[in-house]
ZADRENKE-811207 format. One line per field, with one value per atom (N, C-alpha, C): x, z, y; residue number from 1; atom name. Coordinates in steps of 0.1 Angstrom, whole numbers. Example, Ala and Ser with C-alpha at 12.3 -4.5 7.8 and 13.67 -1.06 7.14 Angstrom:
2
east = c(132/123/132/128/137/129)
up = c(78/78/78/71/71/79)
north = c(-57/-45/-33/-22/-11/0)
num = c(1/1/1/2/2/2)
atome = c(N/CA/C/N/CA/C)
***
This chain:
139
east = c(8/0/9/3/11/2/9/-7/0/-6/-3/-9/-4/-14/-20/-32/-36/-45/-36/-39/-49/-62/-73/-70/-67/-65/-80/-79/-89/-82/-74/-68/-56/-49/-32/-23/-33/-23/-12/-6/2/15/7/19/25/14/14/27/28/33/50/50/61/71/64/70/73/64/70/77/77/91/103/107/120/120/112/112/115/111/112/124/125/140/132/122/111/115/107/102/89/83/71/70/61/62/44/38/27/20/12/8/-3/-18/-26/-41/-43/-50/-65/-75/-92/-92/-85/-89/-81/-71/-62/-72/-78/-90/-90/-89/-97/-110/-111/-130/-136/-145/-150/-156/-169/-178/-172/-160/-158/-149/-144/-142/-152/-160/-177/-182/-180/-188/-178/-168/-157/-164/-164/-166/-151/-152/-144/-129/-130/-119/-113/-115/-116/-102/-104/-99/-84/-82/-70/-61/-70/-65/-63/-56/-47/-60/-63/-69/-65/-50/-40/-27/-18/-3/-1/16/22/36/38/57/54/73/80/89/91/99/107/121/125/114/110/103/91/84/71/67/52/47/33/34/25/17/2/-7/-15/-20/-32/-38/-46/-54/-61/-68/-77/-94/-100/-109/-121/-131/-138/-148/-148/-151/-166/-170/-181/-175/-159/-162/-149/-143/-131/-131/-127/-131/-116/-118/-105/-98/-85/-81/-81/-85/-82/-86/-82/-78/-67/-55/-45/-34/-23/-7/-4/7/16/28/30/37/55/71/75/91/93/104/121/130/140/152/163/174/186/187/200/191/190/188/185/200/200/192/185/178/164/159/147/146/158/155/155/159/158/143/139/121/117/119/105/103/117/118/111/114/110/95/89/73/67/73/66/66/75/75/57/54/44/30/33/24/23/14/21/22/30/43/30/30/19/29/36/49/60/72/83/92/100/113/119/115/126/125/135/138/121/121/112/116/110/112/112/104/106/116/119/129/137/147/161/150/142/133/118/115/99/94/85/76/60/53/43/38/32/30/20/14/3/9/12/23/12/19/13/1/-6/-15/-29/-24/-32/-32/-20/-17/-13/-14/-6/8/15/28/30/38/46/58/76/85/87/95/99/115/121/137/142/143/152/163/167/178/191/194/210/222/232/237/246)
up = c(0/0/0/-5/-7/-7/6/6/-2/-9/-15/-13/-6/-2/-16/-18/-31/-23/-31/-33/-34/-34/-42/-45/-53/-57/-60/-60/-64/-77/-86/-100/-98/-85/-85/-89/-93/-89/-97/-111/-116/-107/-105/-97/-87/-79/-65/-65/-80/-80/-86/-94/-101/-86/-78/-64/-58/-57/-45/-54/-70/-74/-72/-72/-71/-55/-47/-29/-26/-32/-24/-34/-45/-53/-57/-63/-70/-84/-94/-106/-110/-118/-119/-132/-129/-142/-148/-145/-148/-149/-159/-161/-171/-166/-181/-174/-183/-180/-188/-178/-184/-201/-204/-222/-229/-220/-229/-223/-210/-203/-221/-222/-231/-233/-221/-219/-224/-233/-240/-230/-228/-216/-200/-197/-189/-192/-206/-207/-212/-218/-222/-206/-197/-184/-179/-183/-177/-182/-175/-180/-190/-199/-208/-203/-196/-185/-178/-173/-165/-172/-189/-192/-190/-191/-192/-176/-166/-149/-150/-145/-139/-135/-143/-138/-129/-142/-129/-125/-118/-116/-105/-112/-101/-98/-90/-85/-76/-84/-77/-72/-57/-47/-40/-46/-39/-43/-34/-36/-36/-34/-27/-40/-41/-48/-44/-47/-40/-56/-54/-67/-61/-69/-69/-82/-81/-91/-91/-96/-95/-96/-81/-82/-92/-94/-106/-97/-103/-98/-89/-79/-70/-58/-65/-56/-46/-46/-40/-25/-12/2/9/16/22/31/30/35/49/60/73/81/88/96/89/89/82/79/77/74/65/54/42/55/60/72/59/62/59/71/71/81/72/82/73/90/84/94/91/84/82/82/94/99/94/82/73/67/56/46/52/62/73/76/76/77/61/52/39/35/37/30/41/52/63/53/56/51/37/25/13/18/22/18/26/35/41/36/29/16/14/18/16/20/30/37/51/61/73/84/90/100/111/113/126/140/139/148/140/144/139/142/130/132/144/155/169/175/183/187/199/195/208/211/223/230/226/212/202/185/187/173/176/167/168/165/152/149/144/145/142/141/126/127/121/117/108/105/92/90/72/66/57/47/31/21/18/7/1/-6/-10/-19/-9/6/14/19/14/19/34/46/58/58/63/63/75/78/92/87/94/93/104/102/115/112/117/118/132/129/138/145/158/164/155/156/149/159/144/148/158)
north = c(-12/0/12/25/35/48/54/65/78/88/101/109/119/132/140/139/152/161/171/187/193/198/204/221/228/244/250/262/272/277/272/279/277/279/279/264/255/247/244/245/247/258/270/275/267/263/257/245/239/221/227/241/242/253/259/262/247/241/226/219/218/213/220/231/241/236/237/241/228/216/202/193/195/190/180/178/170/172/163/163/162/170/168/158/147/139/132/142/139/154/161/174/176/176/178/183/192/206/195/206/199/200/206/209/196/191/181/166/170/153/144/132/124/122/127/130/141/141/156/157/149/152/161/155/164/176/179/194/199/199/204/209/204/212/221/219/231/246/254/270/272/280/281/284/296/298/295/280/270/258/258/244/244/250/254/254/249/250/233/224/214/203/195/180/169/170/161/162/166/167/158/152/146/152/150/151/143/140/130/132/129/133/124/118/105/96/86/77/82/93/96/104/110/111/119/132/141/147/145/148/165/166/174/181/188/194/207/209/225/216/222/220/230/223/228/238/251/258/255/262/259/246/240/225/227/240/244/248/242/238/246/250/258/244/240/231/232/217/220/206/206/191/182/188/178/188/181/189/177/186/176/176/166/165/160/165/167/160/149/140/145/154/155/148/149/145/155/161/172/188/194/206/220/217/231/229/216/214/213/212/216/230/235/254/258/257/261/256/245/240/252/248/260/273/277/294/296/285/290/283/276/273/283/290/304/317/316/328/334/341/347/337/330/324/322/321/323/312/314/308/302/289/286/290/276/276/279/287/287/275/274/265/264/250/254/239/239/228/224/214/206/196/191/179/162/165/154/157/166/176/180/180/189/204/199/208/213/221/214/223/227/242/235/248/245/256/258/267/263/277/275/281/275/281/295/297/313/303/289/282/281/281/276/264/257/242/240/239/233/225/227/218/219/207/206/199/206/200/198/188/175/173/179/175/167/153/146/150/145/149/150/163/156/149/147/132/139)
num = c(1/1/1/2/2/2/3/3/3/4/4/4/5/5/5/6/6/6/7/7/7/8/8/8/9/9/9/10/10/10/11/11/11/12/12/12/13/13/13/14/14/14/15/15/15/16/16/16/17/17/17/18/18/18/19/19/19/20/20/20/21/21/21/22/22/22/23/23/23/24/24/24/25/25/25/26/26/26/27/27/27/28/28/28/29/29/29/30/30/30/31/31/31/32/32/32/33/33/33/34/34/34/35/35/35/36/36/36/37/37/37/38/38/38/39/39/39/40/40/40/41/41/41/42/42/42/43/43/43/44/44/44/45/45/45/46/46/46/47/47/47/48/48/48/49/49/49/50/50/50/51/51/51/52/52/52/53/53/53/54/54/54/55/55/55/56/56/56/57/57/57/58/58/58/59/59/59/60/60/60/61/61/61/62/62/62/63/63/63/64/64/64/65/65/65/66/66/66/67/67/67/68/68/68/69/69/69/70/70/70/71/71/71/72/72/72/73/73/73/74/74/74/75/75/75/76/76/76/77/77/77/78/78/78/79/79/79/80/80/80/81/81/81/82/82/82/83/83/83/84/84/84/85/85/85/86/86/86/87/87/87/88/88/88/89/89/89/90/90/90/91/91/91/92/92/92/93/93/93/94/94/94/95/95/95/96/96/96/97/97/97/98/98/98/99/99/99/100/100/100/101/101/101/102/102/102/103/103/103/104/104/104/105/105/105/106/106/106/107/107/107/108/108/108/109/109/109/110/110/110/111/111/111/112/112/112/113/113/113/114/114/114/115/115/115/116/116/116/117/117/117/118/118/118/119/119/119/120/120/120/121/121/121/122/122/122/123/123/123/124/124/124/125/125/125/126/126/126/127/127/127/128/128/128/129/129/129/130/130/130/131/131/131/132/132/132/133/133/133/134/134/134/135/135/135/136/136/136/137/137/137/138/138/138/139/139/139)
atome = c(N/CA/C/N/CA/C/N/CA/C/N/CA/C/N/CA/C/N/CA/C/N/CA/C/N/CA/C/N/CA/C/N/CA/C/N/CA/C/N/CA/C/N/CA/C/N/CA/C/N/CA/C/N/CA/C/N/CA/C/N/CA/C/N/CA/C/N/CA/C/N/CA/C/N/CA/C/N/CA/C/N/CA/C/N/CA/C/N/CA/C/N/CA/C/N/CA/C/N/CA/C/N/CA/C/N/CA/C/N/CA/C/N/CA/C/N/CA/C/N/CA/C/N/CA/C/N/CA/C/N/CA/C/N/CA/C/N/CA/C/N/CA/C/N/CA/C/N/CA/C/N/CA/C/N/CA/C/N/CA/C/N/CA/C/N/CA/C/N/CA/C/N/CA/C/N/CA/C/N/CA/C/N/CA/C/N/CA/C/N/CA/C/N/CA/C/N/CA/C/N/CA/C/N/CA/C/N/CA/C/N/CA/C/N/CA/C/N/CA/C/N/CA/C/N/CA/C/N/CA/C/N/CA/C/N/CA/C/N/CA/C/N/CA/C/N/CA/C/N/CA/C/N/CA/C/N/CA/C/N/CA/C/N/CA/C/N/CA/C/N/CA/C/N/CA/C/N/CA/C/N/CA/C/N/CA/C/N/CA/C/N/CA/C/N/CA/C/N/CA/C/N/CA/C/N/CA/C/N/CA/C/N/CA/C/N/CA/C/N/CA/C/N/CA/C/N/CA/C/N/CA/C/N/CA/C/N/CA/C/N/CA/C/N/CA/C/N/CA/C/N/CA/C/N/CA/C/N/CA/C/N/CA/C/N/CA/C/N/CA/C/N/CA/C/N/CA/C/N/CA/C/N/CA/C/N/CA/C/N/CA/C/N/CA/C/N/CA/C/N/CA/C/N/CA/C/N/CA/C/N/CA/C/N/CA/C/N/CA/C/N/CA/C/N/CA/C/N/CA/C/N/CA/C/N/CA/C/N/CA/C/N/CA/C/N/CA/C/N/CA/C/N/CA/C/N/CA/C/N/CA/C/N/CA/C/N/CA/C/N/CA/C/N/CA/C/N/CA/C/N/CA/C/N/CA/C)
***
């Protein structure tokens, strides 16, 4: 079994997936907008404006594999009860993700040591997504 967290956007999500490729050292290897769907039927309900926003993206991240999409307008839910939870062991590379996925989104907890972390923040990107990093003791 293999669980994948997906995404839901309001229109961003192309920006959203080409930031968390640069920010997380991913590849994105899956990318196709409602107008390219094989399904007429479901670009025919898209509003015109619309087709052209993200059906399905993937990145790949090491082994892992984080999807999302753009929800279709009317069906877009403000994210909550849940974090893209984020396990690192080298410190600096835990302060470099925090700092750039807060870039214009805001800081819950700051980057700081706790009593289960070397380090540990959380915080909501500039997309609306939640994240928590988790840095292990260092060695």
């Amino acid at each position: 079994m293999q669980l994948n967290p997906y995404l839901m956007f309001n229109g961003q999500c192309e920006a959203a997936f080409k930031f968390y490729e640069q920010c997380l050292g991913g590849k994105i290897t899956a990318l196709m907008t409602y107008a390219e769907s094989p399904d007429a039927s479901m670009t025919d309900k898209m509003p015109v404006e619309w087709r052209h926003k993200i059906m399905h993206v993937g990145l790949k991240i090491g082994d892992q594999e984080l999807m999302g999409s753009d929800n279709p307008p009317g069906y877009t839910e403000t994210p909550q009860g849940f974090s893209v939870s984020i396990s690192l062991t080298d410190p600096a590379e835990a302060e470099r993700i925090f700092h750039t996925l807060a870039e214009n989104g805001t800081v819950r907890m700051p980057l700081q040591q706790t009593f289960w972390a070397y380090r540990f923040g959380m915080l909501v990107d500039q997309f609306g997504i939640p994240w928590m990093i988790n840095c292990d003791q260092a060695a």
